[in-house]
C-alpha positions as CSV (number, residue, x, y, z in Angstrom):
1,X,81.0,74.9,119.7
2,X,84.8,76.2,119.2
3,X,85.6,79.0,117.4
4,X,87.1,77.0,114.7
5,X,84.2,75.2,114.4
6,X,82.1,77.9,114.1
7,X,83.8,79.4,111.5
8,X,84.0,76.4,109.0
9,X,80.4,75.9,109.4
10,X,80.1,79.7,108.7
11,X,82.5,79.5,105.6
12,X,80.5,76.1,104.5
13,X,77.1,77.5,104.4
14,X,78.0,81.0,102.7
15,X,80.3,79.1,100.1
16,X,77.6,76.7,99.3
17,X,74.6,80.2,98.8
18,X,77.6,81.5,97.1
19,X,77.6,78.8,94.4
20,X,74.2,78.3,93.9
21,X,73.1,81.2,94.2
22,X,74.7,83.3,91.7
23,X,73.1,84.9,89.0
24,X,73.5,86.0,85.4
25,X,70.8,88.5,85.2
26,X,73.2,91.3,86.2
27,X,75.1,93.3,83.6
28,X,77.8,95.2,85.4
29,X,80.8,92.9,86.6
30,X,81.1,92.5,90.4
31,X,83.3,95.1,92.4
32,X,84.3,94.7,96.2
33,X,82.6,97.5,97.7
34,X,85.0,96.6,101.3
35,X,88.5,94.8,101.6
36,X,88.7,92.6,104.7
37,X,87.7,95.2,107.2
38,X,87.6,98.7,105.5
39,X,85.2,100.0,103.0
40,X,86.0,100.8,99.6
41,X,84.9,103.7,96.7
42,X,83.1,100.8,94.7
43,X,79.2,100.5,95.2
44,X,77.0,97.2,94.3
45,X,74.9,98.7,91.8
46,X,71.2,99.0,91.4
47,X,69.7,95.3,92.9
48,X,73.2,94.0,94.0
49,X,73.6,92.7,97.3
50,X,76.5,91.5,100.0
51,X,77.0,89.9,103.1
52,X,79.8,89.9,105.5
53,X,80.9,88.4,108.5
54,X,83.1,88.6,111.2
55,X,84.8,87.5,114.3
56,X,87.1,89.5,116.6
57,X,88.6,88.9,120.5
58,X,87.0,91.4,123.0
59,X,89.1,91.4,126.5
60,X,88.8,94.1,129.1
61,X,89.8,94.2,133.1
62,X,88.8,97.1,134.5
63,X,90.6,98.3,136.5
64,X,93.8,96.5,135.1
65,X,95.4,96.2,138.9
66,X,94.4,95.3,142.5
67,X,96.2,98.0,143.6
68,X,93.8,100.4,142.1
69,X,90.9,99.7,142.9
70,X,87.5,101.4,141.0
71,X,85.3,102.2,145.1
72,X,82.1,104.0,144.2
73,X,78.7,104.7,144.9
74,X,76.6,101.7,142.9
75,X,72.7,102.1,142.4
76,X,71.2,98.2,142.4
77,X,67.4,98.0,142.1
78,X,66.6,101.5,141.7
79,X,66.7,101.7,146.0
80,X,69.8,101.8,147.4
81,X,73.3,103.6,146.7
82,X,75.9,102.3,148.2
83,X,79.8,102.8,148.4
84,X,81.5,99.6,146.8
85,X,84.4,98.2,145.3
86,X,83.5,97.5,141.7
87,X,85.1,95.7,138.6
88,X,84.2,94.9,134.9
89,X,85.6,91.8,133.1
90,X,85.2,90.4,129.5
91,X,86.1,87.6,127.8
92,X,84.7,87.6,123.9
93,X,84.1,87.1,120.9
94,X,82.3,89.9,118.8
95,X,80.8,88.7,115.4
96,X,79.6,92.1,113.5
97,X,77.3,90.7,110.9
98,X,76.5,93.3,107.8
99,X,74.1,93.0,105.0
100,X,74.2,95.2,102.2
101,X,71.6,96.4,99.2
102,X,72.0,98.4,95.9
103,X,69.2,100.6,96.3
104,X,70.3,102.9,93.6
105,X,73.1,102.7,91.0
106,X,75.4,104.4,92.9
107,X,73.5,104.3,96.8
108,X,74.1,101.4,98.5
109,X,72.1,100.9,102.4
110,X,73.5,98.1,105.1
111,X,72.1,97.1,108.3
112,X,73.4,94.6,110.3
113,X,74.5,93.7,114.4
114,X,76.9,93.2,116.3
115,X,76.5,89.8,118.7
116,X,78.7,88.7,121.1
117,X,79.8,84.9,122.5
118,X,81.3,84.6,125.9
119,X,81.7,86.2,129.3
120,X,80.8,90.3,130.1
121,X,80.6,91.1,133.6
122,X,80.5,93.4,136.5
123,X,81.4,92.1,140.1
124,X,81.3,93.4,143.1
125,X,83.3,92.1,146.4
126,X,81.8,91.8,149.5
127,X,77.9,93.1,148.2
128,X,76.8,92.7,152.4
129,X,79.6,94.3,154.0
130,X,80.6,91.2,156.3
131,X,84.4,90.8,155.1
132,X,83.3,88.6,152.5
133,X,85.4,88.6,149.5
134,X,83.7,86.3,147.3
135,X,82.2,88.1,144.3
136,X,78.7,88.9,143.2
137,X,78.6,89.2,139.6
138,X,76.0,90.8,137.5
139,X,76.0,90.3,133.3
140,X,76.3,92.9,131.3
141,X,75.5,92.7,127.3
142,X,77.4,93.2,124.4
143,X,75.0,93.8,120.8
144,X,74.2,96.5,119.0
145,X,72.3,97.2,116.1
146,X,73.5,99.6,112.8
147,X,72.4,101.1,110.2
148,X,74.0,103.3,107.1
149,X,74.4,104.3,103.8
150,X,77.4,104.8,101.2
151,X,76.8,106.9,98.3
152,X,79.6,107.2,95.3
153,X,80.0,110.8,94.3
154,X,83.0,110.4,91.8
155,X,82.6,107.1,90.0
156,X,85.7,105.9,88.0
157,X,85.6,106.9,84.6
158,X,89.1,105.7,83.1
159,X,90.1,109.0,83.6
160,X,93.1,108.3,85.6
161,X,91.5,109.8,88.6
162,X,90.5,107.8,91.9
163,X,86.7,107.3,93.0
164,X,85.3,108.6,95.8
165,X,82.3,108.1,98.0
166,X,81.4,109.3,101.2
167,X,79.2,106.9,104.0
168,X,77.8,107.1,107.6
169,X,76.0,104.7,110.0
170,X,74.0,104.6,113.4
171,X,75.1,102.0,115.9
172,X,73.1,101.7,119.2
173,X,72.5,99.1,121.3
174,X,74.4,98.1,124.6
175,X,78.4,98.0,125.4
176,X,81.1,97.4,127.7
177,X,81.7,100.4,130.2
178,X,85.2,100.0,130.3
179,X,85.8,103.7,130.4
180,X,86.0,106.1,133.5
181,X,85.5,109.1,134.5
182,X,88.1,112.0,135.7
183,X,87.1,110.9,139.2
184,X,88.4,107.2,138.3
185,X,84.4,105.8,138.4
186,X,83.1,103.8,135.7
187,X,80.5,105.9,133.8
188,X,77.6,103.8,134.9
189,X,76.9,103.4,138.6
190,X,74.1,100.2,137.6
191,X,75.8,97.1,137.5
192,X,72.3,95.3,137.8
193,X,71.4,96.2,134.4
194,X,73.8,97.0,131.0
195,X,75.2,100.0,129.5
196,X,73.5,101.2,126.6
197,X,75.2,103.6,123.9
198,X,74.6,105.5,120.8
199,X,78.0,105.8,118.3
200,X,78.2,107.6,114.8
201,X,80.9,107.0,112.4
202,X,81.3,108.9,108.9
203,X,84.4,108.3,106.0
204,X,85.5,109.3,103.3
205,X,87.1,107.0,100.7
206,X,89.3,107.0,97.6
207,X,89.9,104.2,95.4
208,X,93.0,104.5,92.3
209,X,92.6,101.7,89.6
210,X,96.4,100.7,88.4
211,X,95.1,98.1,86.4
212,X,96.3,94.6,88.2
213,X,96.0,96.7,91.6
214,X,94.1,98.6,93.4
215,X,94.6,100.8,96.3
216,X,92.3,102.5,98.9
217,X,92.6,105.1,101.4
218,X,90.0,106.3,104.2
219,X,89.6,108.9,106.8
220,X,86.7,108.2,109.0
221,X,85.7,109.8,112.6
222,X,83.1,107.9,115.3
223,X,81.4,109.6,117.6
224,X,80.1,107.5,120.7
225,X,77.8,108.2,124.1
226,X,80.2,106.0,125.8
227,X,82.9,108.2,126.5
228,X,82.8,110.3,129.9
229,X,84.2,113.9,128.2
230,X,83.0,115.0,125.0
231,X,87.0,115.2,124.7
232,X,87.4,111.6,124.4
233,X,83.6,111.1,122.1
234,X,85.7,111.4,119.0
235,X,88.1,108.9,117.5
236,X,89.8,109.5,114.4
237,X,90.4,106.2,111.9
238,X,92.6,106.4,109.1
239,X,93.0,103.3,106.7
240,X,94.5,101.9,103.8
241,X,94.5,98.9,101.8
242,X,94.7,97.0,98.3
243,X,94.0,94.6,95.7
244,X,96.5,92.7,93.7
245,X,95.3,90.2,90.7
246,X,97.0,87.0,91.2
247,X,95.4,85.2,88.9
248,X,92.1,85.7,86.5
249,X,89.9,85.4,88.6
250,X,92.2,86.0,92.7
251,X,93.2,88.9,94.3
252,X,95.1,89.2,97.1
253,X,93.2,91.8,99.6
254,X,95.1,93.3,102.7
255,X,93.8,96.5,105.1
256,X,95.0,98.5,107.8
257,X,92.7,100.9,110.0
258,X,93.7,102.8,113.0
259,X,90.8,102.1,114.8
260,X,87.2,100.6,114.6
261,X,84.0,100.7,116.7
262,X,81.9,97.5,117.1
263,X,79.1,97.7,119.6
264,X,81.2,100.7,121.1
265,X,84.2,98.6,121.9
266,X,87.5,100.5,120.6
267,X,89.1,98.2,118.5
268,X,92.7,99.5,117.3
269,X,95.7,99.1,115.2
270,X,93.2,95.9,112.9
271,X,95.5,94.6,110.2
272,X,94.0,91.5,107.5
273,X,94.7,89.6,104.8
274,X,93.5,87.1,102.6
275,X,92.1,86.6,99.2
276,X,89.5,87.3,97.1
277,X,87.7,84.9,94.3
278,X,85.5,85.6,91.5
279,X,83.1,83.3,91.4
280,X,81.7,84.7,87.6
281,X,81.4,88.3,86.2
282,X,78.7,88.9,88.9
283,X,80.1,87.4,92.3
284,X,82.4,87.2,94.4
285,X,83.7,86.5,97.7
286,X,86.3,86.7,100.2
287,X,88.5,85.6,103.0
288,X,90.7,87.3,105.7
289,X,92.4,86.7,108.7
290,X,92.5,89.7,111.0
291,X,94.4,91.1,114.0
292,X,92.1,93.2,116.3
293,X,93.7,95.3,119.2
294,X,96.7,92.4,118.7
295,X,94.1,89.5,118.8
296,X,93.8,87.2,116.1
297,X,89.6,87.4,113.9
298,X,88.5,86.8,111.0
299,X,86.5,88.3,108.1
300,X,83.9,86.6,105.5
301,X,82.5,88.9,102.7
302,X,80.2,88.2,99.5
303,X,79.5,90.1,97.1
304,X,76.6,90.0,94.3
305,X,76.8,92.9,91.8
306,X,73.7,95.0,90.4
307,X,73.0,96.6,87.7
308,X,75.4,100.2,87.6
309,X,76.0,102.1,83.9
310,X,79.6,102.9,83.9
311,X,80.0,106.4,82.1
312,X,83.3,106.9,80.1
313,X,85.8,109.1,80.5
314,X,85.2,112.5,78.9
315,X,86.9,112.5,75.1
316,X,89.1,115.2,74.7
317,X,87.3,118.3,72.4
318,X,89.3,118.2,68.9
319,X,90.7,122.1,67.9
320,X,90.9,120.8,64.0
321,X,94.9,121.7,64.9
322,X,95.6,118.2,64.2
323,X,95.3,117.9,60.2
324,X,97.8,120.4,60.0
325,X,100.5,118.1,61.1
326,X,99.6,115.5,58.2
């Protein structure tokens, strides 16, 4: 199946759960709790629920010249250690799904994975030592698994200050070890088997109502096993997006973030845009297409809103100062 394909039969299916799916039984009216790519100060509310998909291009040659070539001691079996000339190639595409739950009226809890379609490989030239050049290739996986939670500790209240909330999540699984060491070796000497990782990311996020807009800005920080020097374990991401009301009921979303982890592959400079529909009061969903590390992807969210009491902004405390000017 092509790419395209897969994504209109992606786009078909969710439209069609969108449709018939929604709900009236909610009383709070729906709120985008992410743009295309980066999250936003909004949460579902108590019993609400979303769903979002992607797709992004993963390519990695390692090293990036014949010329410099990665020779190092390679353990295949668990029995021997040899000296070898050794390279990693990929050629992907990385679909991060993400499903989303209102646990509380302002808690919201996501788990999800990241799957991967295509080539990820190590090979190694001449394996016997007889001036053979042809390759032996061993596959290496790309998945992971996450988990994490975003909790709104400013709500807006109309009192023409932003929102904020604070989240974090878990990813672990395996990755592509296209990092190396200070010697100029990859960080794992087993090409037999795959590189497995643990990565932690954590953001904080504002969100400004200006009426027919909206606009977002995050910090965030990821901290992954991956990385050779504890140095090069931290990334920072900064982002920033908005909304803009087209029409009643679309928007027109677009993001930027510095820098993303998805099954500990560093994906930077990620740019969408697209739109947004309201399906009813409730629902919603929407659609982006993305640049990843200058790579075209795409983004598929849905949102179902819960139940969440909105408070109201704090009435200003009358001093009885007032009659005296009538």
């Amino acid at each position: 199946m092509t790419p395209l394909k897969f994504i209109y039969a992606i786009v078909s299916i969710v439209l069609f759960v969108c449709i018939f799916s929604t709900s009236d039984a909610f009383s709070q009216s729906n709120s985008a709790t992410h743009l295309g790519i980066m999250p936003t100060a909004e949460t579902l509310g108590k019993g609400g629920y979303s769903t979002s998909i992607g797709m992004f291009k993963y390519e990695a040659d390692v090293p990036g010249s014949k010329s410099d070539p990665v020779v190092q001691n390679v353990v295949i079996g668990d029995f021997f250690r040899e000296k070898h000339r050794v390279e990693y190639h990929a050629d992907a595409e990385l679909l991060p799904l993400r499903l989303a739950f209102g646990v509380a009226e302002y808690v919201d809890f996501y788990f999800g994975g990241t799957y991967s379609i295509g080539d990820s490989y190590k090979a190694i030239a001449d394996y016997y030592e007889t001036g053979d050049e042809r390759e032996r290739k061993y596959s290496q996986f790309l998945f992971d698994g996450v988990a994490g939670l975003k909790y709104n500790i400013k709500p807006e209240v109309g009192d023409g200050l932003p929102a904020f909330s604070i989240g974090g999540e878990i990813q672990t699984g395996y990755t592509s070890d296209d990092k190396k060491t200070s010697d100029g070796n990859f960080v794992d000497d087993t090409p037999a088997d795959s590189f497995p990782f643990v990565g932690m990311g954590t953001y904080i996020v504002a969100s400004q109502n200006l009426q027919m807009a909206k606009l977002h800005a995050a910090v965030g920080l990821f901290l992954s096993s991956k990385s050779p020097r504890v140095t090069d374990s931290f990334k920072i991401s900064v982002q920033g997006g908005g909304e803009l009301m087209l029409a009643e009921n679309l928007a027109l979303i677009a993001d930027y973030t510095t820098a993303r982890m998805y099954s500990g592959a560093d994906f930077e400079n990620l740019l969408s845009v697209g739109f947004r529909y309201n399906l009813s009061e409730k629902a919603a969903f929407s659609v982006s297409f993305a640049t990843a590390s200058s790579n075209p992807g795409f983004q598929f969210n849905l949102f179902v809103g819960g139940e969440k009491a909105r408070p109201l902004a704090p009435e200003t405390p009358k001093t009885g100062g007032e009659e005296l000017l009538f």
